[in-house]
C-alpha positions as CSV (number, residue, x, y, z in Angstrom):
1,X,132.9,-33.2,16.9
2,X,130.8,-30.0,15.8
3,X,133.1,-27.7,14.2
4,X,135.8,-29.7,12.6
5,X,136.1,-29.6,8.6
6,X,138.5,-30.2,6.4
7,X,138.1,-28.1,3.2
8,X,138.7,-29.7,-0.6
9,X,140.2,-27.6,-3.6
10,X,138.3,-28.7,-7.0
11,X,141.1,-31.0,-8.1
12,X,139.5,-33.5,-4.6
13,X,142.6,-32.5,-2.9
14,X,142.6,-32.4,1.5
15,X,143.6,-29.7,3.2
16,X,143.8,-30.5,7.2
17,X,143.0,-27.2,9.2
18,X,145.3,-27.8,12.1
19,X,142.8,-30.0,14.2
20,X,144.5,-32.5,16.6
21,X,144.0,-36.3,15.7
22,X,142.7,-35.5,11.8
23,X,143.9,-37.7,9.5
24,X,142.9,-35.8,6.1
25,X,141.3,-39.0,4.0
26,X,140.5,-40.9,7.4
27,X,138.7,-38.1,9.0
28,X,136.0,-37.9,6.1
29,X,136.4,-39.7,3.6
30,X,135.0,-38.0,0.8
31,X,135.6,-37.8,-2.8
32,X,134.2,-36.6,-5.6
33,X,132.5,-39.8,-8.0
34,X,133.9,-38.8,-12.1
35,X,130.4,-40.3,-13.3
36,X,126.6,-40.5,-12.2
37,X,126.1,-43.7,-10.4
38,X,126.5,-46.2,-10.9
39,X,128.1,-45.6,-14.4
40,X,132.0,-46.2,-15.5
41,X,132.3,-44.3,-18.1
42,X,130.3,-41.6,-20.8
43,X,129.3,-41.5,-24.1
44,X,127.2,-39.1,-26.2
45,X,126.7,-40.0,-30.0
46,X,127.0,-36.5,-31.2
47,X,125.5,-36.2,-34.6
48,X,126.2,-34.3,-37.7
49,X,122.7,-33.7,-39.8
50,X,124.6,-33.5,-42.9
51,X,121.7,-35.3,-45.7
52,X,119.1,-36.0,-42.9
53,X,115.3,-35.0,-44.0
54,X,112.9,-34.8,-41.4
55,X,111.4,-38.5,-42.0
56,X,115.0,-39.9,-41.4
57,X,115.5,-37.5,-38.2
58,X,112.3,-39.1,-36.7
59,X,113.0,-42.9,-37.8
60,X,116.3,-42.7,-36.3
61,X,115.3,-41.4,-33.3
62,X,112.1,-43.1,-32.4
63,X,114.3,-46.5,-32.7
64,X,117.4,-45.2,-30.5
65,X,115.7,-42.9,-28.2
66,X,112.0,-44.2,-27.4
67,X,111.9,-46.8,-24.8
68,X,108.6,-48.9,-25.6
69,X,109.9,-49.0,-29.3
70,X,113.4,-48.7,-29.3
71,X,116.9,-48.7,-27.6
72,X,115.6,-45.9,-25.0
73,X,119.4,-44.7,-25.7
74,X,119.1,-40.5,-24.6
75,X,120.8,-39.3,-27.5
76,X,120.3,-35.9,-28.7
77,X,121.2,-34.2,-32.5
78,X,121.8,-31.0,-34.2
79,X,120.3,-28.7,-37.1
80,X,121.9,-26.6,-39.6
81,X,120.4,-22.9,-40.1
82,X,120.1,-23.4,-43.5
83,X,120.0,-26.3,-45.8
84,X,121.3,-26.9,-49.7
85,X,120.0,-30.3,-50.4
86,X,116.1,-30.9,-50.8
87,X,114.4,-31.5,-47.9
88,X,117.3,-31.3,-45.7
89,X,116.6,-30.6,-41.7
90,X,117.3,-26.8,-41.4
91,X,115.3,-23.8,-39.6
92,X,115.4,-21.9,-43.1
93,X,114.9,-22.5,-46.6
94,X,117.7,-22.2,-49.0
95,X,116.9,-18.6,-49.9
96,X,118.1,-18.2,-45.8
97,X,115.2,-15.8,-44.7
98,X,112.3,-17.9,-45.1
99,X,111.6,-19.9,-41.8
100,X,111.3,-24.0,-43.5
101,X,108.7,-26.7,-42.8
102,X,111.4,-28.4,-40.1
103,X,111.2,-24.7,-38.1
104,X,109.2,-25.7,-35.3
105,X,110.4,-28.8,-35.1
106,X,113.6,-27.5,-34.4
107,X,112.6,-24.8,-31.5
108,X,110.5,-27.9,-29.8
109,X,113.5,-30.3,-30.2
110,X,115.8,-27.5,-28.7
111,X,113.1,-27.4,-25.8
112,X,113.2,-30.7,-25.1
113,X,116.7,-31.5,-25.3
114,X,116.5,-33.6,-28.7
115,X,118.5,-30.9,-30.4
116,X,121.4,-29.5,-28.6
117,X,123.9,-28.7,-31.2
118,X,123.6,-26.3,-33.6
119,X,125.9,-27.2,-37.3
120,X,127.0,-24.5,-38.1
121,X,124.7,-21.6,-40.0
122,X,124.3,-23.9,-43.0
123,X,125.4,-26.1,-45.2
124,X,128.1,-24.5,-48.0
125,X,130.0,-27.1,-49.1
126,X,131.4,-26.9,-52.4
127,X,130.8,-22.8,-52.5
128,X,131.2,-20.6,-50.1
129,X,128.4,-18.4,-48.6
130,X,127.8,-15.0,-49.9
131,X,129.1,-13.0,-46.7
132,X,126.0,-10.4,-46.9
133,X,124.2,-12.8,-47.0
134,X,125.5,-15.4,-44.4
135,X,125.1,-12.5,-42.1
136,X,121.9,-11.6,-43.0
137,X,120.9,-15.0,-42.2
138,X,122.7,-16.1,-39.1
139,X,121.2,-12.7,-37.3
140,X,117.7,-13.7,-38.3
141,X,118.2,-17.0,-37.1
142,X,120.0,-15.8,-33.2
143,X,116.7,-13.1,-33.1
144,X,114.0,-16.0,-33.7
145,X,115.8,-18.2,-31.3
146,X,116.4,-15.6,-28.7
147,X,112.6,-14.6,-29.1
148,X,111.5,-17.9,-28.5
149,X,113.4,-18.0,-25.4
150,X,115.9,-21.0,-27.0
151,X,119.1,-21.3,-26.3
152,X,122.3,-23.3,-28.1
153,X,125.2,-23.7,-26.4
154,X,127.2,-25.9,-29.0
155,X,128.5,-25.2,-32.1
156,X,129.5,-27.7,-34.3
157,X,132.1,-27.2,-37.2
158,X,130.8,-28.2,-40.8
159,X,132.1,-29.7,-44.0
160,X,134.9,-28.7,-46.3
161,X,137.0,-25.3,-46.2
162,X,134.2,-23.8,-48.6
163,X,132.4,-23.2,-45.1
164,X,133.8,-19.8,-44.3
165,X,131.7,-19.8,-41.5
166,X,133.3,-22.1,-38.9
167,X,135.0,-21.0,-36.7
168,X,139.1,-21.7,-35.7
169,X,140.6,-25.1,-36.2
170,X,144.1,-26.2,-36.1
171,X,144.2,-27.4,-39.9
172,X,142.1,-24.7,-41.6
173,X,143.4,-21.8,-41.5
174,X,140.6,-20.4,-44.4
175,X,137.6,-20.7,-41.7
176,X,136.6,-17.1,-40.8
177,X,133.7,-17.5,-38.7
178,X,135.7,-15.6,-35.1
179,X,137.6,-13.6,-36.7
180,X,136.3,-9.9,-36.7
181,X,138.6,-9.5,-40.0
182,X,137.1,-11.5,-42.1
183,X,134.1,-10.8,-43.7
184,X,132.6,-14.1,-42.6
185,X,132.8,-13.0,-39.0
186,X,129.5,-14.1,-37.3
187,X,131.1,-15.2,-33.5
188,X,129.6,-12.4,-32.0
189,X,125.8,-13.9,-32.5
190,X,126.5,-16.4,-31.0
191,X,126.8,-15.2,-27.6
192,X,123.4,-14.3,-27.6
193,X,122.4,-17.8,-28.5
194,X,124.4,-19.0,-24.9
195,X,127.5,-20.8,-26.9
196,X,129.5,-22.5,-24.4
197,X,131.2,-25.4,-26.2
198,X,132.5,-25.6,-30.0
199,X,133.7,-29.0,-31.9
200,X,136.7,-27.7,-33.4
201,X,137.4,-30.2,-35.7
202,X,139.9,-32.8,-33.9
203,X,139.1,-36.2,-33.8
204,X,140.6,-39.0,-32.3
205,X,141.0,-42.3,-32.5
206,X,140.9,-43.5,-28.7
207,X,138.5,-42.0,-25.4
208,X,139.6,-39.3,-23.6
209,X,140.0,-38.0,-20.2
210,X,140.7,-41.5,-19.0
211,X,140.5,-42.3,-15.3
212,X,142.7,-44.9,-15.8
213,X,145.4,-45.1,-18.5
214,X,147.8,-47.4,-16.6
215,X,145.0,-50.0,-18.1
216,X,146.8,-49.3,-21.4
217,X,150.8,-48.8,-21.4
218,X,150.6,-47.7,-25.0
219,X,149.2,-44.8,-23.8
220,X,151.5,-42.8,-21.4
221,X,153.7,-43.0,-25.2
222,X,150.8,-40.6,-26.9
223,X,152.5,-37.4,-25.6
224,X,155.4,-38.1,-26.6
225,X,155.0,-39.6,-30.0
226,X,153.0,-36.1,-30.8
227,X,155.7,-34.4,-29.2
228,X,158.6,-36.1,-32.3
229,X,155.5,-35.1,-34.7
230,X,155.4,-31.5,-34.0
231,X,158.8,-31.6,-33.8
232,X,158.7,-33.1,-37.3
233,X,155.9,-30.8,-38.8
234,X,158.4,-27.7,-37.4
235,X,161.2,-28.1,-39.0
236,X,159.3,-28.9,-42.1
237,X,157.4,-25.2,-41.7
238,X,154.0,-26.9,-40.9
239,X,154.0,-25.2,-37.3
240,X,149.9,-24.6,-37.9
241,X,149.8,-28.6,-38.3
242,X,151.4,-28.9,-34.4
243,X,148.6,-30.7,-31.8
244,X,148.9,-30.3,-28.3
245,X,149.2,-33.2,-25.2
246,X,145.7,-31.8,-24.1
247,X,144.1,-32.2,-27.5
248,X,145.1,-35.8,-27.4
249,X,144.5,-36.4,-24.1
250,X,141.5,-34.2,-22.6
251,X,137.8,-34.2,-24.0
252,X,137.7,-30.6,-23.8
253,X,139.7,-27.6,-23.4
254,X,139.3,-24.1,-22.4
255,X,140.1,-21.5,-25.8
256,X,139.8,-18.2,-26.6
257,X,138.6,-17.7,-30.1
258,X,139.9,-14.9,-32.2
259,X,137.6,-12.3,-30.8
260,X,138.2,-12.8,-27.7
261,X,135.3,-14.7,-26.7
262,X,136.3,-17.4,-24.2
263,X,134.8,-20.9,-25.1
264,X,135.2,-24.7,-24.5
265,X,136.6,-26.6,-27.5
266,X,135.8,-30.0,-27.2
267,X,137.2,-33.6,-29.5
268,X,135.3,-36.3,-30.9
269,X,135.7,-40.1,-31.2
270,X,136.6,-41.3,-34.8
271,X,137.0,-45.0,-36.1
272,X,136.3,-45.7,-39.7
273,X,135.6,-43.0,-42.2
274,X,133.1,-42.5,-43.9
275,X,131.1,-41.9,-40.3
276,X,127.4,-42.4,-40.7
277,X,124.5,-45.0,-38.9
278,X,126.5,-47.5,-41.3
279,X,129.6,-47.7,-39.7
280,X,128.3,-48.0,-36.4
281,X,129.7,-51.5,-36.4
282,X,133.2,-50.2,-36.0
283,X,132.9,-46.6,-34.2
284,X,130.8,-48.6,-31.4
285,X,131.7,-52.3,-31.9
286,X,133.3,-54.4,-29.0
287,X,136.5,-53.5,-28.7
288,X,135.8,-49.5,-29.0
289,X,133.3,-49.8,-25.4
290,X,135.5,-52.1,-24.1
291,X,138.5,-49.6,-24.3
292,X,136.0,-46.9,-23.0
293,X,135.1,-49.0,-20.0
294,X,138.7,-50.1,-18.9
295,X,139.5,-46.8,-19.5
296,X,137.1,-45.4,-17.2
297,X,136.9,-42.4,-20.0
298,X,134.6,-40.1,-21.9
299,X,133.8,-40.4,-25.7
300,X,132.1,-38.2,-27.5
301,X,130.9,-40.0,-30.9
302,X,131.4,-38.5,-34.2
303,X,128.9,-39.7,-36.9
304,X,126.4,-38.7,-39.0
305,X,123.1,-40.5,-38.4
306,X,120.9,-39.1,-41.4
307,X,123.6,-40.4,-43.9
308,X,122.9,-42.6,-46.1
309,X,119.5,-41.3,-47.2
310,X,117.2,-43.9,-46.3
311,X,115.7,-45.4,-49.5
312,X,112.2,-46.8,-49.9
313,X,111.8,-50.6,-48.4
314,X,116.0,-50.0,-46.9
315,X,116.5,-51.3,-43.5
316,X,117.4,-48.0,-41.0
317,X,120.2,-49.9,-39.3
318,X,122.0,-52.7,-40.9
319,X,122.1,-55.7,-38.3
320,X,125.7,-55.1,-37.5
321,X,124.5,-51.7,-36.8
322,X,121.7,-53.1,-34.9
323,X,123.6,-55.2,-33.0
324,X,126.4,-52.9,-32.0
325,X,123.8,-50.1,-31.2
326,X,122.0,-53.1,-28.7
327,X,125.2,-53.8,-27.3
328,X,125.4,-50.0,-26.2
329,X,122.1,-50.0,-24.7
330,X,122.7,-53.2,-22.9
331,X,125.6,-51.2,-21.2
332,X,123.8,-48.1,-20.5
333,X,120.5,-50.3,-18.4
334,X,123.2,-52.1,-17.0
335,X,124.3,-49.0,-15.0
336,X,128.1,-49.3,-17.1
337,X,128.3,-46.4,-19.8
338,X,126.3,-43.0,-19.3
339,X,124.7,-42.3,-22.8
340,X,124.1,-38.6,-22.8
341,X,123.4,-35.6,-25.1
342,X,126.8,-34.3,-25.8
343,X,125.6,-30.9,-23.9
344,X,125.0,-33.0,-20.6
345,X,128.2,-35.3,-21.1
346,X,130.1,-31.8,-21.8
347,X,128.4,-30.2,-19.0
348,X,129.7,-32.8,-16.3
349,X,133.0,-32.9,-17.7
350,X,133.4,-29.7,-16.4
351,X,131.8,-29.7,-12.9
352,X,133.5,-32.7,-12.1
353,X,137.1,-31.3,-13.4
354,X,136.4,-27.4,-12.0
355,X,133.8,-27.7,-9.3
356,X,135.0,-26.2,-6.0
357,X,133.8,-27.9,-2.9
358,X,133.9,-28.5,0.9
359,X,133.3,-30.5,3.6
360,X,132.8,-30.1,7.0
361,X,130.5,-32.1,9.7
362,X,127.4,-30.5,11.8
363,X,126.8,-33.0,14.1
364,X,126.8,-36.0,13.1
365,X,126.2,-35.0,9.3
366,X,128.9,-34.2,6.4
367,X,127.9,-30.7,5.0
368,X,129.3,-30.7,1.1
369,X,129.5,-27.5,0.2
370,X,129.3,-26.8,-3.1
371,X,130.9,-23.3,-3.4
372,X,132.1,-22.1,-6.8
373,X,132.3,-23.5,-10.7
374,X,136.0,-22.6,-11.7
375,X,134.4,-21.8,-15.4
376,X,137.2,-21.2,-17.7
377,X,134.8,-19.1,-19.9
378,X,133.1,-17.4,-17.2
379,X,135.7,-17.2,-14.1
380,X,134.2,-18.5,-10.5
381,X,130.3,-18.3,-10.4
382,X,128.0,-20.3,-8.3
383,X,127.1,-23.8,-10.5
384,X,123.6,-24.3,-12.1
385,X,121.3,-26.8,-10.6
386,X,121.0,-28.3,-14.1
387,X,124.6,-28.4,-14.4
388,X,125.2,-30.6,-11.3
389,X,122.9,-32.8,-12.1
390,X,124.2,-37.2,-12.0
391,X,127.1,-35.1,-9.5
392,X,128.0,-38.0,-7.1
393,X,130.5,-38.3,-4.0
394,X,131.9,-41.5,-2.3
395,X,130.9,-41.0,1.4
396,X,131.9,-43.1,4.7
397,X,128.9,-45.7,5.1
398,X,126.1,-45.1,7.7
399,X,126.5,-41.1,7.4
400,X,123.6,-38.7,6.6
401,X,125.0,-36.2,3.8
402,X,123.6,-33.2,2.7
403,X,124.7,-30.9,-0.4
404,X,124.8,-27.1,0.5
405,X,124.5,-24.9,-2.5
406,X,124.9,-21.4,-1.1
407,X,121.5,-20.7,1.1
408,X,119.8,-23.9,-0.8
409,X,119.9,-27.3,0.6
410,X,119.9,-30.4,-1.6
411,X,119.2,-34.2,0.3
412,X,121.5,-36.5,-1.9
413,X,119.7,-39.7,-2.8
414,X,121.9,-42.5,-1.4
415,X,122.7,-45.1,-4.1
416,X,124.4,-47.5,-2.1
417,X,127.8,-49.3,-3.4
418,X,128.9,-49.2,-6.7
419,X,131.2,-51.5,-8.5
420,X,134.3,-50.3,-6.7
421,X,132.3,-51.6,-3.2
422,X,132.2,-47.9,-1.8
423,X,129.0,-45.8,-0.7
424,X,128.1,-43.3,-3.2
425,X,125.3,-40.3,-2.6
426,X,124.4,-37.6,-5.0
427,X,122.0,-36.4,-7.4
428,X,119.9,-38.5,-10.3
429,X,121.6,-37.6,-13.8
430,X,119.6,-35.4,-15.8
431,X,116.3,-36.7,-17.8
432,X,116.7,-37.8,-21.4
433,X,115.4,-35.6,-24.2
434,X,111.6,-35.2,-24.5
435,X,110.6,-37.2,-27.6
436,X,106.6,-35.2,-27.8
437,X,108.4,-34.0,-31.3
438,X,108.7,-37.8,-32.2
439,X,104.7,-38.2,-32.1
């Protein structure tokens, strides 16, 4: 039947084109697969490296991330631009011009995908940076990065409203960093250092972007519980305070920051404070990856894995840490949870919620065409091969597939069934961080 095609918008939805006898799902039965096979669900520990020195940052990382020594868990971290506390991870000393000891460490870790998150220009709790100065210091930093050919694409918000810096959140107003009126405005570096995706300071209590909240009654009452809050927080004059259905309900969400600059603001998972590798008993215990499975959701892990200090003859990880953090890794080599960096977790978020694609059959093959990213920040632009990497589609069985991406051709590998007993082809999910730093 050469010639016949049905066309998909992004959202997976058919559109027949008039031919006789085609039955829209029937004729060719693809869909778009929300994870890499054969995972349920995703989860990226995204890490704060508030207190972490550079022996901590490698402990904790050879035992999650190396796979002949540890949980072979692909979790990545983040650095600060400049540091307060002795020995704390950060590409500058505390004086903010000259480059630390951790410097290189950084740039290689950025490399290599065991640093994808950058925490703000520094740590200034309890005072506030000189706004010369944190100027001075956050364009050094975006010129060495830039020269070295490194790019950051996620900014995290940091520590108490003493950081001027950061940049808009719903409950603190004071933070200055995107606003060209203040004179801690610093947003515009950071397009130069590629920012796609900002932490904006929400946290919940529950995974997001759920495939499958009729698992959980409780929550289709979310939206409107918020809905009485806001109404609540009006009418007491606390209309900054009001949170939105989609910042309770969706990982991430396009924004456009006080500048103007268009960026994606995404939500972290909270369970206990005070988060650090000591509470990992309760933010990744039982019942928090068996809600995330059912679910079928994302979760994006707030801690802060440096923190406490490690003293001298002090176990890394507690053994309810141990065990919970096993428990993880059992479900990630089981093919169950995706552990990611947050960039790669964040990345396929949004291919699988704005990718535009096609199908049509040449033959007896299924042509998927993979035509435009709908990029909120960007408008419609041809995806990145690193961005559709783990991108999966549920095929008929017994069909030879092939991904077109404009003039390029891509042979999907086929997987096989998954857990839902349908035939799933696409491309392997993107290699964990290189750990050469860790040697």
């Amino acid at each position: 039947m050469l010639g016949t095609s049905l066309i998909w918008d992004f959202a997976g939805k058919p559109t027949n084109f008039g031919q006789p006898g085609i039955r829209p799902l029937a004729a060719l039965g693809v869909r778009l697969r929300p994870f890499p096979f054969p995972y349920r669900a995703a989860l990226a520990i995204c890490s704060d490296i508030d207190g972490c020195d550079r022996p901590s940052f490698l402990a904790v990382h050879r035992y999650l991330n190396d796979p002949t020594q540890g949980l072979g868990l692909p979790v990545a971290d983040s650095f600060f631009g400049r540091g307060r506390e002795p020995g704390q991870m950060a590409y500058f000393l505390p004086d903010g011009r000259t480059p630390g000891p951790d410097a290189n460490l950084i740039v290689q870790a950025l490399r290599g995908g065991l640093i994808d998150s950058l925490h703000a220009w520094g740590d200034f709790n309890l005072v506030a940076p000189d706004p010369e100065a944190l100027r001075a210091m956050a364009a050094r930093l975006t010129e060495d990065l830039v020269r070295q050919g490194v790019s950051v694409k996620i900014w995290i918000n940091h520590g108490d409203p003493c950081n001027r810096q950061n940049l808009q959140a719903r409950l603190q107003p004071v933070y200055g960093g995107d606003d060209p009126a203040s004179p801690y405005y610093t947003a515009d570096l950071l397009k130069d250092l590629g920012l796609k995706y900002y932490w904006w300071s929400e946290l919940v209590s529950w995974p997001l972007s759920c495939g499958r909240l009729r698992v959980f009654p409780d929550s289709w009452l979310r939206p409107g519980l918020n809905a009485l809050k806001n109404a609540v927080k009006i009418l007491l004059g606390q209309r900054h305070k009001v949170k939105t259905t989609a910042q309770i309900m969706e990982l991430c969400q396009a924004v456009t920051l006080r500048d103007g600059l268009p960026v994606m603001a995404f939500t972290r998972h909270i369970r206990k404070e005070p988060t650090s590798r000591h509470t990992l008993r309760h933010t990744l215990g039982p019942p928090v990856l068996e809600a995330l499975l059912a679910q079928e959701g994302y979760l994006i892990l707030y801690t802060h894995l440096g923190l406490p200090r490690p003293q001298p003859g002090e176990e890394l990880f507690p053994p309810p840490e141990r065990a919970a953090l096993a428990s993880l890794a059992e479900h990630y080599h089981a093919g169950r949870i995706w552990v990611a960096p947050t960039i790669r977790v964040l990345n396929h978020w949004l291919v699988t919620r704005h990718l535009a694609w096609t199908v049509s059959r040449e033959g007896e093959r299924l042509i998927i065409h993979l035509e435009k990213l709908q990029d909120p920040t960007t408008g419609p632009r041809p995806p990145e091969l690193e961005e559709l990497a783990g991108l999966c589609f549920y095929v008929p069985p017994g069909v030879e597939v092939i991904l077109r991406l404009e003039d390029r051709q891509l042979v999907p590998r086929v997987f096989g069934a998954d857990h839902t007993g349908e035939m799933v082809v696409g491309l392997d999910p993107p290699p964990p961080p290189d750990l050469a730093v860790l040697a």
